[in-house]
Backbone of each chain as ProteinMPNN parsed JSONL, in Angstrom:
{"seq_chain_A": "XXXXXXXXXXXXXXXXXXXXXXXXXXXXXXXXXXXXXXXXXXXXXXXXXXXXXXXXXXXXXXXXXXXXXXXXXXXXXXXXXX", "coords_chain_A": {"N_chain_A": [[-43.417, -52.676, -7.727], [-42.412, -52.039, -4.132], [-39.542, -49.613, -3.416], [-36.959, -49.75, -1.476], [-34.793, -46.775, -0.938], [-31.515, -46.569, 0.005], [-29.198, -44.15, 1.284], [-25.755, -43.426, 1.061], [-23.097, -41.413, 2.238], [-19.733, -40.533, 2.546], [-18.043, -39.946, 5.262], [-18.228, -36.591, 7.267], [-15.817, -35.29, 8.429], [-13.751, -36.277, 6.849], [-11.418, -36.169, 4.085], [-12.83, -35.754, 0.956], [-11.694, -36.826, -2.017], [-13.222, -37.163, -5.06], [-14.317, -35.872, -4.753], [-13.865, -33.048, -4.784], [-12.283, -32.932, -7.324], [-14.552, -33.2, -8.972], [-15.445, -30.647, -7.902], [-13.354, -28.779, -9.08], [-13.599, -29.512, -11.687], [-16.136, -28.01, -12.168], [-15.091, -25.418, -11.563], [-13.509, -25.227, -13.701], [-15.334, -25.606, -15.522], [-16.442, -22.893, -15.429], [-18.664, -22.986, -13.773], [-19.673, -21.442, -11.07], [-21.774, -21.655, -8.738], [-21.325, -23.326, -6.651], [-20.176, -24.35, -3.508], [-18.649, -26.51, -3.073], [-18.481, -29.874, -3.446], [-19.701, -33.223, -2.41], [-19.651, -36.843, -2.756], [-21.572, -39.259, -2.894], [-23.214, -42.725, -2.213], [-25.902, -44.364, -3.916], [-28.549, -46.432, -2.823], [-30.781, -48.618, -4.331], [-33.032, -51.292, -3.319], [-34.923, -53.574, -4.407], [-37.843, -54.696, -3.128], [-40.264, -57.274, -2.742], [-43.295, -57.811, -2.953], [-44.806, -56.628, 0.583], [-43.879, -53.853, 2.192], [-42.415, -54.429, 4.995], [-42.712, -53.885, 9.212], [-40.37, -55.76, 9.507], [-38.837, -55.924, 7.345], [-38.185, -53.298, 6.392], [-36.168, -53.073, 9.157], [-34.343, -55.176, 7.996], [-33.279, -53.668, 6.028], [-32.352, -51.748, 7.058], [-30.616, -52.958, 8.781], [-28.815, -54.49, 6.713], [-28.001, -52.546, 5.549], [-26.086, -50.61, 7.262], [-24.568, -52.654, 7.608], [-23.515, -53.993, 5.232], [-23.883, -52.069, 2.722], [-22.865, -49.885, 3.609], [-19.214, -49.035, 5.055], [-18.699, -48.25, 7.953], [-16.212, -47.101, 9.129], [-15.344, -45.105, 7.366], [-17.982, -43.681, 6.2], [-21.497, -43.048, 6.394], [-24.81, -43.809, 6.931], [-26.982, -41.944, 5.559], [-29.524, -41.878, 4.804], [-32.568, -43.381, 5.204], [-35.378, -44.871, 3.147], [-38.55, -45.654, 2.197], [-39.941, -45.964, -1.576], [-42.593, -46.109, -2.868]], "CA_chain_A": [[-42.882, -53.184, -6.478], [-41.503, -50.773, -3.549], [-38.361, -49.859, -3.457], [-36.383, -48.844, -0.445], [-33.391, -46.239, -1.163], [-30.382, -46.074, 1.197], [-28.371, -43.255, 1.082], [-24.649, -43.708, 2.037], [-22.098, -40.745, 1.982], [-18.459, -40.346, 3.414], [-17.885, -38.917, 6.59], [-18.336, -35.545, 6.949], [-14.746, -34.598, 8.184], [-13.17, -37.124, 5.775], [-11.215, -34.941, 2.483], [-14.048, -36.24, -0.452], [-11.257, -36.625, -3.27], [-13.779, -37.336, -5.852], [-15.495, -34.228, -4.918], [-12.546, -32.239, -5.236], [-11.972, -33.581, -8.382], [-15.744, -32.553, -9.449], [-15.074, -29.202, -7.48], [-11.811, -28.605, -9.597], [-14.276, -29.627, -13.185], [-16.77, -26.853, -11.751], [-14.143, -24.54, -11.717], [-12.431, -24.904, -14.901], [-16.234, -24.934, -16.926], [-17.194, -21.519, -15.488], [-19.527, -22.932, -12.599], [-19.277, -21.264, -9.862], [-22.619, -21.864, -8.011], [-21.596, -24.511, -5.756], [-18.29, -23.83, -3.1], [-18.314, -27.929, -2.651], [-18.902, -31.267, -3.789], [-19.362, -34.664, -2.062], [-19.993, -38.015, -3.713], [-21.751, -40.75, -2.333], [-23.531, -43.541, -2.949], [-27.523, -44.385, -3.326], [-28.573, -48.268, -3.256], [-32.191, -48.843, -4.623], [-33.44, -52.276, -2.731], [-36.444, -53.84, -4.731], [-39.217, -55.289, -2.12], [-41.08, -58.504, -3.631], [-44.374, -57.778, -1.757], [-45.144, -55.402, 0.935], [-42.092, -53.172, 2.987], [-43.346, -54.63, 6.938], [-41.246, -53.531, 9.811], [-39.132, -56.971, 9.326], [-38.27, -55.68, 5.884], [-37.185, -52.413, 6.777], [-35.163, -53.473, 10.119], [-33.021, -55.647, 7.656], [-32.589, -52.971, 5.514], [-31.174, -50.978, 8.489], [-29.045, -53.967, 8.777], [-27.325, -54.515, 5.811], [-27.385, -50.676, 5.397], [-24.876, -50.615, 8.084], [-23.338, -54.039, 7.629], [-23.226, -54.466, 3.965], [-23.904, -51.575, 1.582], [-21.67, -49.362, 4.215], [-18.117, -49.047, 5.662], [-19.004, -47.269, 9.48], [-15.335, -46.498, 9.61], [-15.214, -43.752, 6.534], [-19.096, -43.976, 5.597], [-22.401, -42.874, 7.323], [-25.805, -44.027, 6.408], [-27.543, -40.816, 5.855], [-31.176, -41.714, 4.647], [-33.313, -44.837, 4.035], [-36.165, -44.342, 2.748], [-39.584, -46.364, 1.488], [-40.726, -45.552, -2.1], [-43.421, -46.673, -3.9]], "C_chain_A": [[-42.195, -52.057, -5.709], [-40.611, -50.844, -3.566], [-37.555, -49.04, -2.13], [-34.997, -48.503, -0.679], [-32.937, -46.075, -0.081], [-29.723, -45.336, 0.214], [-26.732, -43.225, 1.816], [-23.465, -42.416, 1.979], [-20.978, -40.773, 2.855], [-18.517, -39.263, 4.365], [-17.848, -38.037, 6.224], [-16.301, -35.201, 6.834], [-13.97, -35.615, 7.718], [-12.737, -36.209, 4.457], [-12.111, -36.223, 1.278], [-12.618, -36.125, -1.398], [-11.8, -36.757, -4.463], [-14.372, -35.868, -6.178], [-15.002, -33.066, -5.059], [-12.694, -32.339, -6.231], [-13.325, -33.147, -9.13], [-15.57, -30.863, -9.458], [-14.369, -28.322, -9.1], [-12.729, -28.48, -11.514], [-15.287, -28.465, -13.234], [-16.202, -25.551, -12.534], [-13.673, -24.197, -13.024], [-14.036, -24.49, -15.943], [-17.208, -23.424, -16.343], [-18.354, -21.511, -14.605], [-18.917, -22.631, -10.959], [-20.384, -21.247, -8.847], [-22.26, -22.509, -6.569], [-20.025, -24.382, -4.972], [-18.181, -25.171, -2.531], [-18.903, -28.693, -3.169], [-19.115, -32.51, -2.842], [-20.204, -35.799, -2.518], [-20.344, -39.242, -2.775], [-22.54, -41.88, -2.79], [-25.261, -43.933, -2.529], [-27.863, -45.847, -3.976], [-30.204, -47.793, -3.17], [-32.212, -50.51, -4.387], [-34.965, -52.433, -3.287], [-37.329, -55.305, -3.681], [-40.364, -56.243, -2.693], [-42.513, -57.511, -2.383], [-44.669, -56.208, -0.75], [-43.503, -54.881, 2.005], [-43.036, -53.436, 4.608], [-42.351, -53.944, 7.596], [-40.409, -54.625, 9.909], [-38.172, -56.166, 8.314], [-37.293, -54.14, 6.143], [-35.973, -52.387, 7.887], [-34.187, -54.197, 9.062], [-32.603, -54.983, 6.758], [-32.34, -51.915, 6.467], [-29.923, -51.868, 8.355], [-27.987, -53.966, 8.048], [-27.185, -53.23, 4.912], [-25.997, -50.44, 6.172], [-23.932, -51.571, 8.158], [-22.878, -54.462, 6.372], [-22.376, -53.233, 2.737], [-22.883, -50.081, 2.207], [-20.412, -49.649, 5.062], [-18.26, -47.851, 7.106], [-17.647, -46.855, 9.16], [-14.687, -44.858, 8.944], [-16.716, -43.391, 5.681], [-20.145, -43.285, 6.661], [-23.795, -42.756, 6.054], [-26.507, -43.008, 6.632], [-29.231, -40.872, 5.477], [-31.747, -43.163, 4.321], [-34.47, -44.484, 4.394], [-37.503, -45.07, 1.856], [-40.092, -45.107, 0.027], [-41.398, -46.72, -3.096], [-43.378, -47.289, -5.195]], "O_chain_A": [[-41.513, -51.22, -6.3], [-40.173, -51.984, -3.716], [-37.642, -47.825, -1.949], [-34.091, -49.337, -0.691], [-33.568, -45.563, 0.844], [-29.587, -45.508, -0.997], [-26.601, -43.013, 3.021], [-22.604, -42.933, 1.267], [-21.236, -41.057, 4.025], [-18.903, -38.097, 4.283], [-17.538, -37.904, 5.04], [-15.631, -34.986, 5.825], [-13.218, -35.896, 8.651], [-13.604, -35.588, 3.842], [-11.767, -37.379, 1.032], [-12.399, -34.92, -1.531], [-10.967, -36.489, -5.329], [-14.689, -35.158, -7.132], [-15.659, -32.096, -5.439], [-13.641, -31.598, -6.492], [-13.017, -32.592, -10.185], [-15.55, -30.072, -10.4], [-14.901, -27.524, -9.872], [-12.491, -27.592, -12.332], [-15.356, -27.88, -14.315], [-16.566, -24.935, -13.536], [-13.468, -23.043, -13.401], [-14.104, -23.577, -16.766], [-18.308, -23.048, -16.746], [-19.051, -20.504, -14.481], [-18.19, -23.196, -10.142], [-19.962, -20.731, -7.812], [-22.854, -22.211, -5.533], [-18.96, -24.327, -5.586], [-17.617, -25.191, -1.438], [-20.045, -28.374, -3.498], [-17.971, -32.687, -2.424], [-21.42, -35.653, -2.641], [-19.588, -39.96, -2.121], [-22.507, -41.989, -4.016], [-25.789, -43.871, -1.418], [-27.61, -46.296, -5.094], [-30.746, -47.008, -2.391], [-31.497, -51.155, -5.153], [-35.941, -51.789, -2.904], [-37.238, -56.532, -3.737], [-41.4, -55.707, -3.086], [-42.403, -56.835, -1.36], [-44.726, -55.061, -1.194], [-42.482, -55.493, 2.318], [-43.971, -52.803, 5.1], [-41.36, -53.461, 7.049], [-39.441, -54.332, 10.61], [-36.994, -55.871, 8.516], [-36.071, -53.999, 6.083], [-34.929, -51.79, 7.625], [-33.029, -53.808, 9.215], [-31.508, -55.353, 6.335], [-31.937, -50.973, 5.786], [-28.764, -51.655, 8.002], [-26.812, -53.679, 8.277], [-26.493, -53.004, 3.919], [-24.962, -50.108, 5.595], [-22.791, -51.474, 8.61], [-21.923, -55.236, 6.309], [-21.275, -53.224, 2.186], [-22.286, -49.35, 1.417], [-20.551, -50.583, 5.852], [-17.856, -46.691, 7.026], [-17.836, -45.738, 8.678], [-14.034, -43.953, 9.463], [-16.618, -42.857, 4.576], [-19.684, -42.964, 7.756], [-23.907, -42.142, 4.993], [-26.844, -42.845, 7.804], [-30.027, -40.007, 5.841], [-31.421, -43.887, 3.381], [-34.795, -43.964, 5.462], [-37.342, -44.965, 0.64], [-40.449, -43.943, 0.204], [-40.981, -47.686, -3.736], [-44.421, -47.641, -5.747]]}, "seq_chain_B": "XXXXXXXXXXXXXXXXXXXXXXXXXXXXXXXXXXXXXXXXXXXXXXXXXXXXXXXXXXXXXXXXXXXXXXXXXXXXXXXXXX", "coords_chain_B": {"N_chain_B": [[-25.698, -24.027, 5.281], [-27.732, -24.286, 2.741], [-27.798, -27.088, 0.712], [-28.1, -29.294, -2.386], [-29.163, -32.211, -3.428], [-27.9, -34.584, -6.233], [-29.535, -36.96, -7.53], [-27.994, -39.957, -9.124], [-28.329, -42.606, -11.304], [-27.812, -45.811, -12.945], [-29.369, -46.329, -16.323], [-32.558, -48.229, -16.629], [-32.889, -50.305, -17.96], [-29.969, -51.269, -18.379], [-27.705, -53.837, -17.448], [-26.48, -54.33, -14.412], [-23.416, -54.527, -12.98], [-22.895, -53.851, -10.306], [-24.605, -54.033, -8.739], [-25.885, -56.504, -8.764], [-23.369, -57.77, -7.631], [-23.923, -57.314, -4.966], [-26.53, -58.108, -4.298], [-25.996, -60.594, -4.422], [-24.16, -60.822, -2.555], [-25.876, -60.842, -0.331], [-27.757, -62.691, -0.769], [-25.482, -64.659, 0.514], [-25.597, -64.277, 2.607], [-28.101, -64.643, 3.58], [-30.064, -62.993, 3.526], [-33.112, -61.912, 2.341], [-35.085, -60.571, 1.703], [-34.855, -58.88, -0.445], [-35.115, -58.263, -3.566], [-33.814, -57.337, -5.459], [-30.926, -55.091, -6.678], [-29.735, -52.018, -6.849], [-27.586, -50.019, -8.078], [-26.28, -46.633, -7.701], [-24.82, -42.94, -7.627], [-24.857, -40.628, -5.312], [-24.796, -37.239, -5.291], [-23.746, -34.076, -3.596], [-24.331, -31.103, -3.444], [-22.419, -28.003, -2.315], [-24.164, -24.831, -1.382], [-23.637, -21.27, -1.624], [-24.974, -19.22, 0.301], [-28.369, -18.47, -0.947], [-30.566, -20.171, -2.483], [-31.607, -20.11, -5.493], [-33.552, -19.172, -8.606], [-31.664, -19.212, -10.727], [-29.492, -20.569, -9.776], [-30.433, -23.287, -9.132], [-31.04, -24.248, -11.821], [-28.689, -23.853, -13.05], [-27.452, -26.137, -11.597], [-29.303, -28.826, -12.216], [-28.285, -28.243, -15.172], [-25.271, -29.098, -14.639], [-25.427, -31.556, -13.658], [-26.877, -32.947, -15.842], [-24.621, -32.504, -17.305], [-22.295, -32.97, -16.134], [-22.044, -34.514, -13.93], [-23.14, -36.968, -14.946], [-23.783, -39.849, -16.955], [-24.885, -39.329, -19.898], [-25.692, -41.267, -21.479], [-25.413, -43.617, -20.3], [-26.438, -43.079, -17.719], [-29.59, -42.056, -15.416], [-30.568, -38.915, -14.422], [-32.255, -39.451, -11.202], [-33.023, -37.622, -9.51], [-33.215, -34.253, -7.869], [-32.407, -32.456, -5.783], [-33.596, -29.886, -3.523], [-32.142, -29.331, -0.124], [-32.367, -28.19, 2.519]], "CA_chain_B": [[-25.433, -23.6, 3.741], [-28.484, -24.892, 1.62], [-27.271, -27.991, -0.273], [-28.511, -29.486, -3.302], [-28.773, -33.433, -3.823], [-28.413, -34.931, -7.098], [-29.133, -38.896, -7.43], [-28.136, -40.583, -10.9], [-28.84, -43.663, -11.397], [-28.237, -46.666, -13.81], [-30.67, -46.51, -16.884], [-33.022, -49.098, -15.767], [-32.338, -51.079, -18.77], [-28.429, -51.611, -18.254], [-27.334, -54.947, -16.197], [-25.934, -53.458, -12.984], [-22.929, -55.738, -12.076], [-22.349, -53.827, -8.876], [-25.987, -54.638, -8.037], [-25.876, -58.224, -9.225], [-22.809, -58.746, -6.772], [-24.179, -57.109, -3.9], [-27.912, -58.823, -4.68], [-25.206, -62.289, -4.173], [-23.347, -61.071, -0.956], [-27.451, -60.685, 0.357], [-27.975, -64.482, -0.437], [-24.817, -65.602, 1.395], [-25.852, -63.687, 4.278], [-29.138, -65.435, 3.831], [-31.083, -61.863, 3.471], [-34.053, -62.694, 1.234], [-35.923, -59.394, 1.811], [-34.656, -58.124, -1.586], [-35.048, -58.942, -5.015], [-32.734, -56.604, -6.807], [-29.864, -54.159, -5.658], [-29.661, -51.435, -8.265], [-26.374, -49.033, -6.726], [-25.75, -45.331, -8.197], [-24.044, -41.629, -6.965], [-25.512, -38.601, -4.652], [-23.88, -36.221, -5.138], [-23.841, -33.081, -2.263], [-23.531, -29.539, -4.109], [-22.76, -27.085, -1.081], [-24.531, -23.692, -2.029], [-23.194, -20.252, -0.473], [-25.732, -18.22, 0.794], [-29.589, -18.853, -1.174], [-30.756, -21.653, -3.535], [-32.447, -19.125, -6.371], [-33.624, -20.16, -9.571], [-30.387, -19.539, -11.259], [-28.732, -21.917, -8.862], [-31.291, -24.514, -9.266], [-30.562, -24.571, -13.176], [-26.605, -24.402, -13.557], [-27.69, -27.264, -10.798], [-29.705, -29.353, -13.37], [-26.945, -27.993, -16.095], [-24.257, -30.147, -14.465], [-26.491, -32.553, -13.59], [-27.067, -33.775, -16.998], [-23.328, -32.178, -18.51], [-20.896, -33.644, -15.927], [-22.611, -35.463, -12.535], [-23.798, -38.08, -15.436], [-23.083, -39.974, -18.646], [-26.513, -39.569, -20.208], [-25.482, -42.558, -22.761], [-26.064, -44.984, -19.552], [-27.324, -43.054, -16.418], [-30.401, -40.879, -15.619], [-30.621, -38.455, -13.2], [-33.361, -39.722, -10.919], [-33.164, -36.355, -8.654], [-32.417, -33.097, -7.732], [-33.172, -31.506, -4.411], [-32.7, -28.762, -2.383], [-31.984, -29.256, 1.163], [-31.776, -26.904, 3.511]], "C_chain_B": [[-26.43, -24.987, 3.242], [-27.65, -26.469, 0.955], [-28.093, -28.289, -1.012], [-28.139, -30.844, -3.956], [-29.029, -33.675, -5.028], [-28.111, -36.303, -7.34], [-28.899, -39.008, -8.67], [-27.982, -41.435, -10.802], [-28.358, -44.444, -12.66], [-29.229, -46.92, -14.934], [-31.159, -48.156, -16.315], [-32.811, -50.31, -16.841], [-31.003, -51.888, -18.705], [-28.396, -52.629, -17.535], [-26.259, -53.873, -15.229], [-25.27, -54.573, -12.208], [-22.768, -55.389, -10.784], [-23.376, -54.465, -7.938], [-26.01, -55.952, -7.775], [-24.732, -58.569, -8.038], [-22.944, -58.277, -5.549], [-25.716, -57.921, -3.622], [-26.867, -60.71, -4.121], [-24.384, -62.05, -2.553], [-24.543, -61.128, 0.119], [-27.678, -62.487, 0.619], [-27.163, -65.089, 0.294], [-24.866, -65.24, 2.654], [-26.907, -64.044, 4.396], [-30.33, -64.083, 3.844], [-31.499, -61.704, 2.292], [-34.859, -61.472, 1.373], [-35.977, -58.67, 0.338], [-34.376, -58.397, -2.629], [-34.347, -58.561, -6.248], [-32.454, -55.638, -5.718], [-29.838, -53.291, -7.365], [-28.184, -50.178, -7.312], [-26.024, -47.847, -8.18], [-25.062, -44.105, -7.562], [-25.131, -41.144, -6.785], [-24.879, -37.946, -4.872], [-24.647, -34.882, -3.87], [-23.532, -31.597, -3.014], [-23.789, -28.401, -2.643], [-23.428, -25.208, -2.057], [-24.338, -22.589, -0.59], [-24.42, -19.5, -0.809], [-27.572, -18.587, -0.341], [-29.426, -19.569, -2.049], [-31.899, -20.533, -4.831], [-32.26, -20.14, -7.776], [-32.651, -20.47, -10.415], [-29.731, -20.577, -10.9], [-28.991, -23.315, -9.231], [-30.772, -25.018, -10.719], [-29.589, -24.819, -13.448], [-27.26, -26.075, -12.881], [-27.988, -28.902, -11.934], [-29.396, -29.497, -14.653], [-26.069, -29.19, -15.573], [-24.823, -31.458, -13.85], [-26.265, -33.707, -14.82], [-25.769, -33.503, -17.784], [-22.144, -33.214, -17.484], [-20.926, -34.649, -14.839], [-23.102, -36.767, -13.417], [-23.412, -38.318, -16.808], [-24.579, -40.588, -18.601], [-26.88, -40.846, -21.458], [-26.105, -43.924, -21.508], [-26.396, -44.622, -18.108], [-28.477, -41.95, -16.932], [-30.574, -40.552, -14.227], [-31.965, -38.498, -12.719], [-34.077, -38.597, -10.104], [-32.782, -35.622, -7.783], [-33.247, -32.34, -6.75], [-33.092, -30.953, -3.545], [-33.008, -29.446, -1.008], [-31.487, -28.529, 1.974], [-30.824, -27.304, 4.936]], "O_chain_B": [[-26.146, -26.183, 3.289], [-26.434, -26.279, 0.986], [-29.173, -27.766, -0.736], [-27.216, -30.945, -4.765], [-30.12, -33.273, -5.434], [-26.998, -36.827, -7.386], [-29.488, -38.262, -9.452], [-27.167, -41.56, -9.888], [-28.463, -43.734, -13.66], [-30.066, -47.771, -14.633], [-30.44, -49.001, -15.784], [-32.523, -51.385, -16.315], [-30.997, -53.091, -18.969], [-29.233, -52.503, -16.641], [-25.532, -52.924, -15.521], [-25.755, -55.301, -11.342], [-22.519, -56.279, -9.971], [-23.237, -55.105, -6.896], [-26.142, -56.45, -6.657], [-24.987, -59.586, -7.393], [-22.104, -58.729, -4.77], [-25.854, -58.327, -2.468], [-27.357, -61.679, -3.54], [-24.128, -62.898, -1.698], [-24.296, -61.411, 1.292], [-27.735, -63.206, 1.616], [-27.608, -66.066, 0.897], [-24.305, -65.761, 3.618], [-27.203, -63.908, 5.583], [-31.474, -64.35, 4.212], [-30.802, -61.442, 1.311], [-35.791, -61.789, 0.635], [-36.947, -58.001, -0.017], [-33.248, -58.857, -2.803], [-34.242, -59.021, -7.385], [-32.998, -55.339, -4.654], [-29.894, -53.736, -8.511], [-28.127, -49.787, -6.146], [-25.644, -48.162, -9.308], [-24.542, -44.558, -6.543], [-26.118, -41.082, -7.518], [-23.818, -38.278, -4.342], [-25.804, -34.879, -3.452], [-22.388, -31.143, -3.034], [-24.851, -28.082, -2.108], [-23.031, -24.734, -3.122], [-24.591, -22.711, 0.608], [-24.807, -19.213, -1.942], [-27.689, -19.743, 0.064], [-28.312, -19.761, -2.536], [-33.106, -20.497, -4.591], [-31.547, -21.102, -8.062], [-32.528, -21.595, -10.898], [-29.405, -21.467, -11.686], [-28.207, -24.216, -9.527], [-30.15, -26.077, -10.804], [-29.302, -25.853, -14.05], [-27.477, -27.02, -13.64], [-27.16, -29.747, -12.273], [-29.843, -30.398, -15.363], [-26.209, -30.27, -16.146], [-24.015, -32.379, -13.731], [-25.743, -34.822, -14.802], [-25.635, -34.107, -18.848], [-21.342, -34.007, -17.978], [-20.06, -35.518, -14.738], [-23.493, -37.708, -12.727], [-22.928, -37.53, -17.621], [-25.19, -41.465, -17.99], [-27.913, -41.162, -22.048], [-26.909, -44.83, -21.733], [-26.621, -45.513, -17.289], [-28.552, -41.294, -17.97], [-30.688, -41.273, -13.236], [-32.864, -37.912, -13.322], [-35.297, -38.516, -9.967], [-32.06, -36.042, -6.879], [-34.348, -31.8, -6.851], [-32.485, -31.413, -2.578], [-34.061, -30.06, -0.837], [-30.298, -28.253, 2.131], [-30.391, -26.407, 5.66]]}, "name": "protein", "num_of_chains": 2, "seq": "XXXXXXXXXXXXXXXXXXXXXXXXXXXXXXXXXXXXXXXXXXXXXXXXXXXXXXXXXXXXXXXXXXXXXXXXXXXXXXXXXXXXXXXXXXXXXXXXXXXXXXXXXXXXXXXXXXXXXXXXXXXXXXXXXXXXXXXXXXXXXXXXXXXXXXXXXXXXXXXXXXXX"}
């Protein structure tokens, strides 16, 4: 069955404390690859049937009305997979 | 600056209460499009200056050592973005 992933992460200029907090675990085990973290969240939506454009418009919807908060949030990807 | 997403995921086995009560706030909103909610982390690794294969690996290193508890998630994927 398809599955359509939304992608939701926190505002950009929002301080990530989680990702700090990753950052900070980086740091202490000797990785230094990466000069940031941010943590967000990825919803997998399983699709009985086929993904029409109905199906995806309401996952726009309750991308923005449900599975995010617009005020510290931004829906950064949705995405049909197979 | 390159980034480097990594999704992890829920083994697909596990009950997924966050899913299960977002899969129920869908029905009282009457949105029938979706037959399961499965919800996991992105993470955002910022990378200074190129994405080389070293990079890529620590990448896939913390991936599976600290972005995940490999007892009940799996990392579904890891991907550069430029």
């Amino acid at each position: 069955m398809p599955t359509i992933v939304v992608d939701v992460m926190p505002k950009s200029e929002l301080l990530d404390p989680q990702g700090k907090a990753v950052s900070g675990a980086f740091a202490r085990l000797g990785v230094t690859d990466f000069s940031d973290v941010r943590i967000g969240k990825r919803f997998e939506l399983t699709v009985d049937g086929e993904v029409t454009d109905e199906v995806l418009a309401a996952a726009e919807k309750v991308a923005g009305d449900v599975l995010s908060n617009s005020v510290i949030e931004d829906v950064v990807g949705i995405e049909v997979v197979q």
